[in-house]
C-alpha positions in Angstrom: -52.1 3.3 -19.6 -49.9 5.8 -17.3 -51.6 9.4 -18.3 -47.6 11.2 -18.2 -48.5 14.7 -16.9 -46.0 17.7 -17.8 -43.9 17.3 -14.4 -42.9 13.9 -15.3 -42.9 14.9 -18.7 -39.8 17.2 -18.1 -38.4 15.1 -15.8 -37.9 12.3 -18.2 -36.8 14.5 -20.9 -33.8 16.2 -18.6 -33.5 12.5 -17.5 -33.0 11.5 -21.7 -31.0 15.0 -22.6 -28.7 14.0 -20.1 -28.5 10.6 -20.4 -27.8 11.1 -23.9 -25.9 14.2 -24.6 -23.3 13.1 -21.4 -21.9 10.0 -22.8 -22.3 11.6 -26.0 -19.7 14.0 -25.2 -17.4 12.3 -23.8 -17.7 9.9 -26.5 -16.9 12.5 -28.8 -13.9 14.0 -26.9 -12.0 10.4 -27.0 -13.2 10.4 -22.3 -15.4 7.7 -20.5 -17.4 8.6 -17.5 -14.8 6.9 -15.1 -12.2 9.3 -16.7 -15.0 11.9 -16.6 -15.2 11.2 -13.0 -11.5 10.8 -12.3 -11.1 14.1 -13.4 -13.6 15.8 -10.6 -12.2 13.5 -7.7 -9.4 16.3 -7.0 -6.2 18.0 -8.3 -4.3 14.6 -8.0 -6.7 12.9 -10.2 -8.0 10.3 -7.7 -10.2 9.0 -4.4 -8.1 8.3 -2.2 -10.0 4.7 -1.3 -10.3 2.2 1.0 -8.1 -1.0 1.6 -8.8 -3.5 -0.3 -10.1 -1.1 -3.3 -10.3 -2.9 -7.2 -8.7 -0.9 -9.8 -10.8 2.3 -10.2 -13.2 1.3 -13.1 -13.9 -2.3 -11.7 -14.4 -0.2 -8.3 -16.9 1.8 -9.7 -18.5 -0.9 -11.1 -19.0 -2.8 -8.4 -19.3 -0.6 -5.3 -23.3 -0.6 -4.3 -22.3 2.4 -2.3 -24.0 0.7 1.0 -21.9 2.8 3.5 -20.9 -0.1 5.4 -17.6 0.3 4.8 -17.6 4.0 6.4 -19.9 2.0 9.1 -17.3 -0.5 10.1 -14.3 2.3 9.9 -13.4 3.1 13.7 -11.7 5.8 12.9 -13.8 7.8 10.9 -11.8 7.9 8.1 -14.0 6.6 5.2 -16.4 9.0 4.4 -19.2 8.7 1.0 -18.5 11.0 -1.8 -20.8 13.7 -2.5 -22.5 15.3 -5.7 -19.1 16.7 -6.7 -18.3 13.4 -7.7 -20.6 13.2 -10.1 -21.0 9.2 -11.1 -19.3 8.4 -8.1 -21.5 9.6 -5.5 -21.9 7.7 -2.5 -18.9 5.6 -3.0 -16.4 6.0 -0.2 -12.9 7.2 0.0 -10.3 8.9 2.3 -9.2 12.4 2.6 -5.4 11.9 4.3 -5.1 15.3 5.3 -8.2 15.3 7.6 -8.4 11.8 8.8 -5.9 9.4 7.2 -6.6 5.4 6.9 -5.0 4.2 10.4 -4.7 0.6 9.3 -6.4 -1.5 11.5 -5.1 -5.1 12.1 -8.3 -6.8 11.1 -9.4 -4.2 8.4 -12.8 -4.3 9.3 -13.9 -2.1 6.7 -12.7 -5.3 4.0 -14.6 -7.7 6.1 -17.7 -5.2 6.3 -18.0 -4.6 2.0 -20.8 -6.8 0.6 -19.9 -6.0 -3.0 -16.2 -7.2 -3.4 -15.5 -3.5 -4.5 -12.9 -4.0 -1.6 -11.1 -7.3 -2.2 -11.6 -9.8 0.7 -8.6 -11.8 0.3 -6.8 -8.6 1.0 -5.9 -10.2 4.8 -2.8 -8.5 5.9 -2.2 -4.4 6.7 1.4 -4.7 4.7 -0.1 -5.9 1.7 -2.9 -2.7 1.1 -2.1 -1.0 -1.8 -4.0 2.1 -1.2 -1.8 4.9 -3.1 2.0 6.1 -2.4 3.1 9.0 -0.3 5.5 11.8 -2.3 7.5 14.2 -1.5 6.0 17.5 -3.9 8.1 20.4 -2.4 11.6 19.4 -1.6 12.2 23.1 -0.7 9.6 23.1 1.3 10.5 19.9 3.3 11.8 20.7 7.1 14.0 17.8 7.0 15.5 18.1 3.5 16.2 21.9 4.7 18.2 20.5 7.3 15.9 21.1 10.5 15.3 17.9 11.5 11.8 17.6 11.2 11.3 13.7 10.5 7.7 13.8 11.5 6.6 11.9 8.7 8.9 9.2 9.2 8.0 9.2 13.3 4.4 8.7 12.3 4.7 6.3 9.7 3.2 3.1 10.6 5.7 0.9 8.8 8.5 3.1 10.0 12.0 1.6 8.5 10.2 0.3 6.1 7.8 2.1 3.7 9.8 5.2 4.9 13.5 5.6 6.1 15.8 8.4 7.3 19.1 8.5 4.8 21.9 10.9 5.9 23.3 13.2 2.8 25.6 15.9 2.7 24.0 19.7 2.7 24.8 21.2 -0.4 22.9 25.0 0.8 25.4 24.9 3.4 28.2 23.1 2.8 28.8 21.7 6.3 25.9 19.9 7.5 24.2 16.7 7.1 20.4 16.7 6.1 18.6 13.5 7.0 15.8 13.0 4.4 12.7 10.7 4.4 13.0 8.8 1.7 9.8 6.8 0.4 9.9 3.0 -0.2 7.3 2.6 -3.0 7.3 -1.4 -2.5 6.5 -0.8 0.9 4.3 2.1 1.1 0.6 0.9 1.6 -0.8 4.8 0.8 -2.6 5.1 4.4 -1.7 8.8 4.0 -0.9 9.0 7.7 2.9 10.8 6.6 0.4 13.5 4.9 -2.1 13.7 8.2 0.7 14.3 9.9 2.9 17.1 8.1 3.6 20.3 9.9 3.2 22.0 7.0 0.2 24.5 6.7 0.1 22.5 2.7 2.0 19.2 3.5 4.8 18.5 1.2 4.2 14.6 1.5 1.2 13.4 -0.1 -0.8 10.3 -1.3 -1.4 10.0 -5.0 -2.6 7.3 -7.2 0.5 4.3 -8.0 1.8 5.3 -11.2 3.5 1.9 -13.0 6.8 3.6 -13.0 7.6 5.7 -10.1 10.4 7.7 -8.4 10.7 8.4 -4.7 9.9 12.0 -4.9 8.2 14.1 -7.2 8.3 17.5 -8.2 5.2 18.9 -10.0 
């Protein structure tokens, strides 16, 4: 018979009050613990994750949070979610900004998941459905200002495709054509290279999770 001494004796308890009065809450408030967890991931609501990535819930349910995906990145980008994540700990995603998902031909980090928590019959770079980049501050935007900026477009890896350059008349001045970057949702992949590559000190092109009905900018 284990003798429980009071260490462990608090420890379960915390464990139990936890474990309990958690899913209690959210219960309670009409949440889950993915939407719990959702929530915490960052002001756009979600991970940015890897390629191949199940729908959020199923991801979270079947990621064993290995690190082999991170392992097999050659880039870097996939890094393993810390404390703040709460549930999600240890699962991996992609923060654009810093070091966005550079698509590599043979997505190694697909091939390298043990789980299926990144699809394996996910086989060709077009078809990754990671996100969809947005333009959130038109005034902000270079190129819709007229200046010719076009970064975004220049870096994007499916240039004249998930993002094009479309000429439109300059209604601030009245005599100039802007060219604006205009986002291709059916073709964007949500690498969140656009965003790595803003000259913005807070880019005005961002990744955020595929809503089902979507616009080619956004203004929040």
């Amino acid at each position: 018979m284990a003798i429980e001494t009071p260490t462990t004796g608090i420890t379960r308890r915390r464990f139990l009050k936890n474990g309990v009065a958690v899913p209690l809450a959210l219960a309670l408030a009409g949440g889950s613990i993915s939407t719990l967890f959702l929530r915490r991931a960052d002001a756009r609501g979600f991970y940015l994750r890897p390629p191949g990535a199940l729908e959020e819930s199923r991801f979270l349910a079947a990621c064993v949070k290995c690190g082999k995906c991170a392992q097999a990145c050659p880039n870097n980008s996939i890094r393993m979610a810390g404390a703040e994540a709460g549930i999600g700990i240890g699962t991996p995603h992609i923060i654009a900004r810093e070091t966005p998902c550079y698509l590599c031909p043979d997505l190694p980090c697909v091939k390298a998941c043990p789980s299926g928590a990144l699809d394996k019959t996910l086989t060709e770079v077009e078809k990754v459905r990671m996100g969809t980049a947005v333009i959130v501050d038109r005034e902000a935007c270079l190129s819709i200002r007229g200046l010719r900026c076009e970064v975004c477009y220049r870096e994007c890896p499916l240039i004249d495709k998930a993002i094009t350059i479309e000429p439109r008349h300059n209604e601030r001045t009245g005599t100039h054509t802007i060219m604006e970057p205009v986002i291709h949702r059916d073709k964007c992949v949500g690498c969140g290279i656009c965003e790595h590559a803003c000259v913005r000190e807070k880019p005005v092109i961002v990744v955020i999770k595929s809503p089902p009905e979507q616009k080619d900018s956004y203004e929040f």
